[in-house]
KEGU-655958 format. One record per residue (C-alpha): x, y, z; residue in one letter. Coordinates in Angstrom, 2 decimals. Example, Ala and Ser with C-alpha at 12.3 -4.5 7.8 and 13.67 -1.06 7.14 Angstrom:
<nodes>
NODE    east   north      up residu
NODE   12.30   -4.50    7.80      A
NODE   13.67   -1.06    7.14      S
</nodes>
This chain:
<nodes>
NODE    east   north      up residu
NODE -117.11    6.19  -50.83      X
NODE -114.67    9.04  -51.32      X
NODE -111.28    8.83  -53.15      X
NODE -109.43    9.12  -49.33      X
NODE -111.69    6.54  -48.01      X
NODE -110.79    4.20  -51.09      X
NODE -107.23    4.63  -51.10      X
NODE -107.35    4.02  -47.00      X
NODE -109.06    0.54  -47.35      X
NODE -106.54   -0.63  -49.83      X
NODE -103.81    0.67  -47.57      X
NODE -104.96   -1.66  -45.18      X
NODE -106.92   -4.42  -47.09      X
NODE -105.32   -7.34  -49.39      X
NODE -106.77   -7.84  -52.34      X
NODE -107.52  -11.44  -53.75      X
NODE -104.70  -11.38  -55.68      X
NODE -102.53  -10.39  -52.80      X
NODE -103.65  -13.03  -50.72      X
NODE -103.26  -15.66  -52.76      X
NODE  -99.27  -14.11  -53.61      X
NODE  -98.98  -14.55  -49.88      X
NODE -100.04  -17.73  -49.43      X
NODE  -98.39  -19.13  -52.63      X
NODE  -94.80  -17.58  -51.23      X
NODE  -95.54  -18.46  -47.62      X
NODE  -96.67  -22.33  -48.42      X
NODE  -94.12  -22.53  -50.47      X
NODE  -91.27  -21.57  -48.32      X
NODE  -92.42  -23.53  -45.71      X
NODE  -92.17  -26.85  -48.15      X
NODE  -88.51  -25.88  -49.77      X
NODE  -87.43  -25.67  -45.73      X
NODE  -89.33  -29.03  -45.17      X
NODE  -86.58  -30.12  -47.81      X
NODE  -83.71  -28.21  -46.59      X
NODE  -84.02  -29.20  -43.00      X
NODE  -85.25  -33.05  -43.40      X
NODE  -81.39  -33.44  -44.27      X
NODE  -80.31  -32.13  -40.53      X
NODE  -83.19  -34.60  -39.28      X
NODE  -81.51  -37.62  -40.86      X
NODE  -78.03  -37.12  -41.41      X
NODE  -77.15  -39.57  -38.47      X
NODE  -79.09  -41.89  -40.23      X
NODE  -78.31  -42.16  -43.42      X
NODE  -74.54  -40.89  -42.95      X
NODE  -73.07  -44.54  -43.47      X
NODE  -74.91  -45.19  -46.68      X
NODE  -72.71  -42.99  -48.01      X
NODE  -69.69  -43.66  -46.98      X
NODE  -66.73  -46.72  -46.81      X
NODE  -68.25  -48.78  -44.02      X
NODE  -66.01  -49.32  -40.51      X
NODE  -66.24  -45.76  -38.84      X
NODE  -69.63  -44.41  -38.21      X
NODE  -68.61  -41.32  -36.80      X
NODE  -66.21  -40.35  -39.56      X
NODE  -69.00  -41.24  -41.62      X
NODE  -71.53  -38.42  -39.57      X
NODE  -68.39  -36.02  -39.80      X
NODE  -68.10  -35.68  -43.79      X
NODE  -72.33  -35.88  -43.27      X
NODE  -72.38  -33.11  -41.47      X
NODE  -69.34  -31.22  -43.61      X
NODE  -71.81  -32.10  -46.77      X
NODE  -74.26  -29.67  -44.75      X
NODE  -71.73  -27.02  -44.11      X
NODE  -71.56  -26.74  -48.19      X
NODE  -74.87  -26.12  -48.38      X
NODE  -74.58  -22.97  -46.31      X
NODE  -71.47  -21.88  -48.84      X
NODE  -73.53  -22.04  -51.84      X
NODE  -76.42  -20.20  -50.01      X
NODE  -74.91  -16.76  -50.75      X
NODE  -74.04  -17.43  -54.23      X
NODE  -77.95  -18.64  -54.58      X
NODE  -78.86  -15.25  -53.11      X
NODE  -76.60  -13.71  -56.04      X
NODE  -77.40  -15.66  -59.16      X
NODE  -81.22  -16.27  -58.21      X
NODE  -81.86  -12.91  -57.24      X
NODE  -80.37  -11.01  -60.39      X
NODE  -82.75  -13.41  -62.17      X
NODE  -86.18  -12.52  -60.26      X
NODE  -85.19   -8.93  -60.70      X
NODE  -84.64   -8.92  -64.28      X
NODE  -87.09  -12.32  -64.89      X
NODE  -89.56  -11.56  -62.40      X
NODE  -90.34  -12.65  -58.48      X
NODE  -92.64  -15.69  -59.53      X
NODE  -90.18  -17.40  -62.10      X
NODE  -87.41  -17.40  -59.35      X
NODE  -89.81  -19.13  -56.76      X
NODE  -90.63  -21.73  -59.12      X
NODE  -87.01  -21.93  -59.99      X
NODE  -85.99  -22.36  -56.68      X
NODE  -88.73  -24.39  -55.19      X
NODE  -88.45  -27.33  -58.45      X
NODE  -84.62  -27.14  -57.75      X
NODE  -85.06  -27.40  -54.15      X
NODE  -87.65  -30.73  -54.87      X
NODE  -85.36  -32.04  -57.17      X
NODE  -82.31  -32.16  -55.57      X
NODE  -84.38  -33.63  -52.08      X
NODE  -85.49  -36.40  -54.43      X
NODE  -81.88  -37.27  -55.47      X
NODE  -80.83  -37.66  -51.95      X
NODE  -83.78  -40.16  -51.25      X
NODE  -83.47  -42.34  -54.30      X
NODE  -79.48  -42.18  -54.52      X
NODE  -77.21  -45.04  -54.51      X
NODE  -75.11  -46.64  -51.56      X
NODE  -71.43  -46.80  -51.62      X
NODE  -71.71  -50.09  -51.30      X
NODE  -73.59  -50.15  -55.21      X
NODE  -71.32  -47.56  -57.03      X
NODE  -68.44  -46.56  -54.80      X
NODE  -67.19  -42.93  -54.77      X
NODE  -70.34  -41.87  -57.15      X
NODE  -71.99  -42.01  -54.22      X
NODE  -71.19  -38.89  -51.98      X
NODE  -70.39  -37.10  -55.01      X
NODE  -74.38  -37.57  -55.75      X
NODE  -74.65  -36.44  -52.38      X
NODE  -72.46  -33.38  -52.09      X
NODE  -74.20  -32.06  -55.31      X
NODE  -77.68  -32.40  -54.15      X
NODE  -76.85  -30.70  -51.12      X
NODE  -74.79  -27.83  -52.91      X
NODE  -78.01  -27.61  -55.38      X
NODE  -80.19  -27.39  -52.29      X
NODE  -78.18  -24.69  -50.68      X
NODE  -78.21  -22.31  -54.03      X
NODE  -82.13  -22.55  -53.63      X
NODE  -82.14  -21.71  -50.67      X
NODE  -80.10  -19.23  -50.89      X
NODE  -82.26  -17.81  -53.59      X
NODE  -85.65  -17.97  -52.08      X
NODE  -85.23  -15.75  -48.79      X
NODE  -84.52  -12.46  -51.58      X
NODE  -87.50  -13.60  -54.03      X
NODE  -89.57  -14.68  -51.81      X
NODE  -89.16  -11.85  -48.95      X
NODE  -90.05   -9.24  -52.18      X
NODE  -92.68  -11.47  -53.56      X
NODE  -94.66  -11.28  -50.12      X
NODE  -94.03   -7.95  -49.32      X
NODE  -94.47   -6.45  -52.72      X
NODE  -97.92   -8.36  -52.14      X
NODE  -99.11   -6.60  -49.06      X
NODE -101.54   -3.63  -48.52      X
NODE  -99.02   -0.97  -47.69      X
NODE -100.05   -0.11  -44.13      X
NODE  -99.65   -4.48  -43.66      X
NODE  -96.11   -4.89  -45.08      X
NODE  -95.02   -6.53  -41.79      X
NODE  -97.72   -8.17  -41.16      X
NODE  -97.35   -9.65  -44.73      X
NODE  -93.37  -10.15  -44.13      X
NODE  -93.81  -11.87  -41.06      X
NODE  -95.31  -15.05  -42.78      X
NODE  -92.15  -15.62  -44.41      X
NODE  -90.53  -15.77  -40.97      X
NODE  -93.61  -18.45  -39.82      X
NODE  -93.23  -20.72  -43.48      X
NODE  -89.49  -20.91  -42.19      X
NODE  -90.28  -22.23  -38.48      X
NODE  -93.22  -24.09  -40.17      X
NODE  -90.94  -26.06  -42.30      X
NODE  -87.97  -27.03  -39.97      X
NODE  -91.24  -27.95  -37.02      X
NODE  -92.67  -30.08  -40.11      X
NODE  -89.17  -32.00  -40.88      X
NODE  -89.00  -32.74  -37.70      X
NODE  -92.65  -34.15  -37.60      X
NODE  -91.73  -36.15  -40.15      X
NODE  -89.25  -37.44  -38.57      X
NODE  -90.71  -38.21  -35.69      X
NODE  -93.49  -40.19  -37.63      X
NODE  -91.05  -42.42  -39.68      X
NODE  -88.53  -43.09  -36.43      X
NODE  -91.20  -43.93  -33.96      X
NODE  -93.79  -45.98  -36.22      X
NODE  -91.06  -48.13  -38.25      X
NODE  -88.66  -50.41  -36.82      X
NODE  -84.99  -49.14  -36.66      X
NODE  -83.82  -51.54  -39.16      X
NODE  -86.67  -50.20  -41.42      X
NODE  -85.48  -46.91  -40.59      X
NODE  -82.00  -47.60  -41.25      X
NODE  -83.05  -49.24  -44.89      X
NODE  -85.50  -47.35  -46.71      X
NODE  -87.60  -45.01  -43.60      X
NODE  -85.12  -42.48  -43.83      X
NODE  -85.39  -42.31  -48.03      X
NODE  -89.66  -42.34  -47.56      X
NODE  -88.97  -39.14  -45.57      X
NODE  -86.76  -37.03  -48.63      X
NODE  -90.01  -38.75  -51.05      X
NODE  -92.30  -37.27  -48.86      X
NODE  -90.67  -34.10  -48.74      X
NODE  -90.05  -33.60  -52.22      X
NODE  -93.70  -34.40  -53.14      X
NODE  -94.35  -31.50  -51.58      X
NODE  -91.87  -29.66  -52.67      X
NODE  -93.55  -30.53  -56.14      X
NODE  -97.12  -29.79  -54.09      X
NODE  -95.19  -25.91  -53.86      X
NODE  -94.33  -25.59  -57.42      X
NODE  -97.62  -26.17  -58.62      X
NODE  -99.07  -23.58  -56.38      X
NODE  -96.68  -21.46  -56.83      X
NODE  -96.80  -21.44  -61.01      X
NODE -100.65  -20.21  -60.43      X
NODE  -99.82  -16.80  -59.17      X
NODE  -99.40  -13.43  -61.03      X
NODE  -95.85  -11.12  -60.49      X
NODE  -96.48   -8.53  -58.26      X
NODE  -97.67   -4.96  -59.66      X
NODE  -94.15   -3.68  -58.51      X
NODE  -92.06   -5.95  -60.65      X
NODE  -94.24   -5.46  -63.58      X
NODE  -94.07   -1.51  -63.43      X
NODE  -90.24   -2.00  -62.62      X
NODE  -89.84   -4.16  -66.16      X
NODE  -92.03   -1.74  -67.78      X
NODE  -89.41    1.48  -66.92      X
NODE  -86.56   -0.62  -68.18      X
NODE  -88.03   -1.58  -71.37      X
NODE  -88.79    2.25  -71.72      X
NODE  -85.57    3.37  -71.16      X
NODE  -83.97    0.48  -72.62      X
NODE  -81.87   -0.48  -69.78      X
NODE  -80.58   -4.36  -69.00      X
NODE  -78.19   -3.60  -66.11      X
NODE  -77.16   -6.20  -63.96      X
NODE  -79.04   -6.15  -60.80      X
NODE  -75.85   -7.43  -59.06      X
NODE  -73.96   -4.41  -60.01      X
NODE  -76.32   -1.85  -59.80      X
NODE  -77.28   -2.55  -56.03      X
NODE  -73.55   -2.04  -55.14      X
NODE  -72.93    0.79  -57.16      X
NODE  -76.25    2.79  -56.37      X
NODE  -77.29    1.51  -53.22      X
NODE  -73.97    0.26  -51.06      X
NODE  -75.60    1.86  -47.63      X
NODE  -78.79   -0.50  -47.77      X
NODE  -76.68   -2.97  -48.66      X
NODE  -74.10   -2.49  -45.37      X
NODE  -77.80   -2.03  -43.64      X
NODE  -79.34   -5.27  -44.73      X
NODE  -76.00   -6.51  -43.45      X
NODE  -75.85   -4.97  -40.27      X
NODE  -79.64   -5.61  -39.65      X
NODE  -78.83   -9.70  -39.98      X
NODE  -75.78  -10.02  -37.68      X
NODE  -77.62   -9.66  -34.48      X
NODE  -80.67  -11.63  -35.59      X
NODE  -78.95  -14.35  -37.33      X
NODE  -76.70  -15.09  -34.16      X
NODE  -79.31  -15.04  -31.93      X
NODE  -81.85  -16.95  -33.47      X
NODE  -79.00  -19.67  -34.30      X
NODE  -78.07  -19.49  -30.75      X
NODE  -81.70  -19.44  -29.13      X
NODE  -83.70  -22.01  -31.55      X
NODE  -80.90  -23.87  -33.17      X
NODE  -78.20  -24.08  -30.01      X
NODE  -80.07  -24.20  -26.88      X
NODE  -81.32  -27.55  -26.06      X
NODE  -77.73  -28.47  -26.51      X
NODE  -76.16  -26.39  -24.90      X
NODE  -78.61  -26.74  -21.84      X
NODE  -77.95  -30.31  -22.34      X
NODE  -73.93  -30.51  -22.39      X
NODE  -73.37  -27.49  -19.42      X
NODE  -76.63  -28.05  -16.77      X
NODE  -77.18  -31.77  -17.11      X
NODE  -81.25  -31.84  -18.42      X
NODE  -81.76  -34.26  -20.69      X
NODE  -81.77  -33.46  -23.86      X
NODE  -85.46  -35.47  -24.77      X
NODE  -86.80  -32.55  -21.99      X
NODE  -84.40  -29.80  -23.28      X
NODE  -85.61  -30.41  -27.06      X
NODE  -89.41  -30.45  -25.35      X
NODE  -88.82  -27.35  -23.91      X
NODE  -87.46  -25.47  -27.58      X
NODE  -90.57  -27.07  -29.28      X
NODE  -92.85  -25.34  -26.80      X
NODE  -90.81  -22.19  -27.15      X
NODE  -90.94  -22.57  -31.33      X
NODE  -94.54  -22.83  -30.92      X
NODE  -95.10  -20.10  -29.31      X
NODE  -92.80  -18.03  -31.55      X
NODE  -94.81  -18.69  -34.89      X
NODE  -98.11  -18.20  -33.17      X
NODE  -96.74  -14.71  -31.75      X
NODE  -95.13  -13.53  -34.99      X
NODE  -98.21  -12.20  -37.04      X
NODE  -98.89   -9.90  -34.01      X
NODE  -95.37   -9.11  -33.55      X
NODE  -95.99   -7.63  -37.95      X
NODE  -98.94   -6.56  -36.67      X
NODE  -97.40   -4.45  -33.97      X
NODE  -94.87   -3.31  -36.25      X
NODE  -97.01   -1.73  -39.29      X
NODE  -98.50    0.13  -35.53      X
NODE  -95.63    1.56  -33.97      X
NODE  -92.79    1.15  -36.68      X
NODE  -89.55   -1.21  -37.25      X
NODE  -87.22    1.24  -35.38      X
NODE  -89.00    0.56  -32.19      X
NODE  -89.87   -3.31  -32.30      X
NODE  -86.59   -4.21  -33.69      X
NODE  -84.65   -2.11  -31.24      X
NODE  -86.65   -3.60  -28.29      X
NODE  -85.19   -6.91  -29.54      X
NODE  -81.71   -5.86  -29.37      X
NODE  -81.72   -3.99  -26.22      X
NODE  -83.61   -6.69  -24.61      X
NODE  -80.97   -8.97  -25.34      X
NODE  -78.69   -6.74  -24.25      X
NODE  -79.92   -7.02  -20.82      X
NODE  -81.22  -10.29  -20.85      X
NODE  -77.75  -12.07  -22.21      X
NODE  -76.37  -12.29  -18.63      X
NODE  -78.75  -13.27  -16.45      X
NODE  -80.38  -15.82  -19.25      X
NODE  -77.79  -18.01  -19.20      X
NODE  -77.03  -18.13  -15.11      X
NODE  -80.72  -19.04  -15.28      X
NODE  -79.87  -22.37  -16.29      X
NODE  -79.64  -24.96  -13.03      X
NODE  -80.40  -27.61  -15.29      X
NODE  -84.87  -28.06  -14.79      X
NODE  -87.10  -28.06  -17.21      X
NODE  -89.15  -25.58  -16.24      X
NODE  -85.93  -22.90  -16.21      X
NODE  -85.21  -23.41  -19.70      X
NODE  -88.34  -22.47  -20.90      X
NODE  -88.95  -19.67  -19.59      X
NODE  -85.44  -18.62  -20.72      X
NODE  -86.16  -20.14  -24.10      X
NODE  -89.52  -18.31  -24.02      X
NODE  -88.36  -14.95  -23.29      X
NODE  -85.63  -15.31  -25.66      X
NODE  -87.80  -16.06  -28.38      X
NODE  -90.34  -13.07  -27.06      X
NODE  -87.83  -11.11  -27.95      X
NODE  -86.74  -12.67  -31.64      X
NODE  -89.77  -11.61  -32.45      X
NODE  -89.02   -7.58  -33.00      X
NODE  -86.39   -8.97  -35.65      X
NODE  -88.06  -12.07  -37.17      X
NODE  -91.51   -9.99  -37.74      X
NODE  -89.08   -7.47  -39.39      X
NODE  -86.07   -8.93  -41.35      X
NODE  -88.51   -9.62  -44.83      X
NODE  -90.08   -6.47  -44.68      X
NODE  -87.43   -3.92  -43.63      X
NODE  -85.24   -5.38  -46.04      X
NODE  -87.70   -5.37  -48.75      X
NODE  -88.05   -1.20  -47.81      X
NODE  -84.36   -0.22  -48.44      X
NODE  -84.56   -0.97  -52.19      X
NODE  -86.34   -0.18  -55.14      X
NODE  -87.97   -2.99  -57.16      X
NODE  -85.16   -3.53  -59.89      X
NODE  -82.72   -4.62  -57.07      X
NODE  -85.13   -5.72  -54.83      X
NODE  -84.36   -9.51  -54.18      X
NODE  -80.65   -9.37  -54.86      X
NODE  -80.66   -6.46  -52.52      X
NODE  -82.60   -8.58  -49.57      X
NODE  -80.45  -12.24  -50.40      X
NODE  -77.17  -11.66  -50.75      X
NODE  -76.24   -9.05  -47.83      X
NODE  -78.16  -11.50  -45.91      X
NODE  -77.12  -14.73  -46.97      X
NODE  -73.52  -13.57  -46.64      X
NODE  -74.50  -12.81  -42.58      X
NODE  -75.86  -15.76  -42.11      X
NODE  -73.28  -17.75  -43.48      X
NODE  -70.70  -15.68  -41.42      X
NODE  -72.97  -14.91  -38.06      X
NODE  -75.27  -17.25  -38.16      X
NODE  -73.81  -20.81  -39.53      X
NODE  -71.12  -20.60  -37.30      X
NODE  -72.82  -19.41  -33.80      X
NODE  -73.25  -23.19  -32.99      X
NODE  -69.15  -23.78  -33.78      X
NODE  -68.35  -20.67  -31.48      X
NODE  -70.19  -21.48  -29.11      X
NODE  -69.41  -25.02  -28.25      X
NODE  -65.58  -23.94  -28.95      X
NODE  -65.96  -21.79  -26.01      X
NODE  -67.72  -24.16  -24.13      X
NODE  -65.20  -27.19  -24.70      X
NODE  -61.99  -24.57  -23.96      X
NODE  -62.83  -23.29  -20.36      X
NODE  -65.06  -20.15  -21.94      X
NODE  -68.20  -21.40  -21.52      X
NODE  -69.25  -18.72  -18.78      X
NODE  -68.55  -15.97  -21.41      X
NODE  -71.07  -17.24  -23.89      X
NODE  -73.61  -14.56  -22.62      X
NODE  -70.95  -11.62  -23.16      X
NODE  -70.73  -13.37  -26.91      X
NODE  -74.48  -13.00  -27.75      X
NODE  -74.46   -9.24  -25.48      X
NODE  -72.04   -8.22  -28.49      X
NODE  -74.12   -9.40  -30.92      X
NODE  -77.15   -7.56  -29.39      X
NODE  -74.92   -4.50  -29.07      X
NODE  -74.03   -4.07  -32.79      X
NODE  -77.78   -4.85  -33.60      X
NODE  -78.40   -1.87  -31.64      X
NODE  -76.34    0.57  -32.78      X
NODE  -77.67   -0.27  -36.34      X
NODE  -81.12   -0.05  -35.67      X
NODE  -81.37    2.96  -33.47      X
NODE  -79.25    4.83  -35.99      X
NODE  -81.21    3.41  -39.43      X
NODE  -83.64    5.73  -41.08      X
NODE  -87.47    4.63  -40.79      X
NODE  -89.47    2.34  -43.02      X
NODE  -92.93    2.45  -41.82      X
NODE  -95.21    4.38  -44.38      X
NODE  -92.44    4.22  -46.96      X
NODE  -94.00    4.07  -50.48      X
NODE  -92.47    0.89  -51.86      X
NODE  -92.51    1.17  -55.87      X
</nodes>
């Protein structure tokens, strides 16, 4: 075989070691969001354990303002945790984050009741959550470079988009779980000890992650990156040095989130509910419907990398935003309040996530060289999530509850608009060398 037909098949072809990096970081994203989202899939559960008996709903409320402080703590995860897998390396900030992650899910299922030790007891609770936030704020940067890094170079998104599927995997799992424990135990069961077997269960795999993940080697671009900084002597600090040399991929990586963030919030995470509260299906058949719809997006997505390392991210993430564009308007008069409507406005939606969540890892991963690499990819995006993304639901239901509700499509067309703009105008990342 000829040098050109050698350096071809490893453009194309993982190597052992590569596949195992991408299975490690894909398996073990999936489990740290098993443990991020099993929270979401209990809170209304657990919420009075925690709180002076009597109100119920007050007791939900601070639940669910717990949760919002785990999305504040998710950008300054992204910070801290991805300075340290730049200078430390890509694996020791996985198995950071993943054994935090674990740890912190195993708190919340063997804490105390206020009723055993008083006002220790959401204090346990809001530090748990604010230590499961900074992982996962720290594991989109690390793990996004640790997968991509991994890839054959002409298979980048291809590679990238398994981070995307280990995301939908975990929340689909938590929910499983969920399921399981709420339909097989009775509700007082549930109520006393169910809902703490389901944060076990998900921390044992949490732990299952951190063992799989400690098995794997850095990746080769890491290694070479530590190796020109121990030539030259420098220890700058990644933090700094991405806004100093490279503040236009960072505005990019921000730019590139808002519309994907927002709509994925509003498609996946909003939806159901909002089909629920405005058309009258019940929400048991609305939630069916977004299942499907999930489904169908994880399947799709490795083609949708596939597709990309083809034709390039310029194309496949612009057809996202344009589609939207169009799509905003009559997607939501769709809506007469059957089952069979929402999907196929659920489904197209997520047809058309897919140009961005095939993308986000690897396009991201592109605009920066390895020394920056995973602070470069977290924080700019944790910072649009938080701001786009975390409160999409709030917006939206604000508009909803205050006579706006018909100009929710114009909300998401914006959104699509700006996403746009930024990716018709950014440079082109297909057949990049990435150091």
């Amino acid at each position: 075989m000829s040098t050109t037909e050698t350096e071809a098949v490893h453009a194309t072809r993982l190597s052992k070691k590569g596949r195992k990096a991408i299975v490690a970081g894909s398996i073990g994203n999936a489990v740290e969001w098993v443990d991020w989202a099993i929270y979401t899939t209990f809170s209304s559960i657990f919420a009075h354990h925690f709180f002076p008996a009597g109100n119920d709903a007050a007791a939900l409320l601070s639940t669910l303002a717990i949760f919002a402080v785990g999305f504040i703590m998710r950008p300054v995860g992204a910070a801290v945790m991805g300075a340290y897998a730049d200078r430390h390396g890509r694996k020791k900030g996985l198995v950071l984050t993943i054994g935090m992650m674990a740890a912190a899910t195993l708190v919340i299922g063997l804490a105390p009741s206020f009723e055993q030790v008083g006002i220790l007891a959401p204090i346990i609770l809001v530090v748990a959550r604010m230590v499961q936030g900074f992982a996962a704020g720290g594991e989109f940067g690390s793990s996004s470079a640790f997968i991509v890094e991994s890839a054959a170079p002409s298979r980048r998104a291809f590679a990238g988009s398994w981070q995307q599927v280990s995301v939908g995997a975990g929340v689909l799992i938590a929910s499983g779980i969920g399921a399981v424990i709420t339909s097989t135990l009775p509700e007082e069961a549930v109520d006393s000890w169910g809902w703490r077997l389901a944060f076990v269960i998900a921390a044992s795999l949490g732990f299952v992650g951190l063992w799989l993940r400690s098995s794997v080697e850095d990746t080769d671009s890491f290694e070479l990156a530590k190796n020109r900084n121990a030539a030259s002597g420098e220890r700058r600090n990644a933090m700094l040095r991405m806004f100093r040399e490279h503040p236009m991929a960072v505005l990019r990586v921000f730019g590139i989130t808002i519309a994907g963030t927002l709509l994925y919030y509003m498609w996946v995470s909003y939806m159901p509910t909002y089909a629920a509260v405005t058309t009258g299906i019940p929400l048991n058949e609305a939630l069916l419907a977004n299942v499907i719809a999930m489904i169908v997006f994880l399947v799709l997505l490795p083609f949708a990398g596939i597709l990309s390392d083809k034709i390039g991210r310029k194309p496949t993430m612009s057809a996202f935003a344009g589609g939207f564009l169009i799509f905003a308007w009559p997607a939501f008069q769709m809506l007469d309040g059957t089952f069979w409507m929402l999907l196929v406005v659920q489904l197209i939606g997520i047809v058309l996530l897919l140009g961005y969540s095939a993308n986000c890892a690897v396009i991201m991963a592109e605009q920066f060289p390895p020394e920056v690499r995973a602070t470069g990819i977290g924080l700019p995006y944790a910072l649009a999530v938080a701001l786009f993304g975390g409160t999409a639901p709030y917006i939206t239901t604000w508009m909803g509850t205050n006579g706006l509700g018909d100009w929710v499509w114009l909300y998401a067309s914006i959104a699509a608009a700006i996403g746009l703009a930024v990716y018709l105008t950014m440079p082109e990342t297909k057949g990049k060398k990435l150091e």
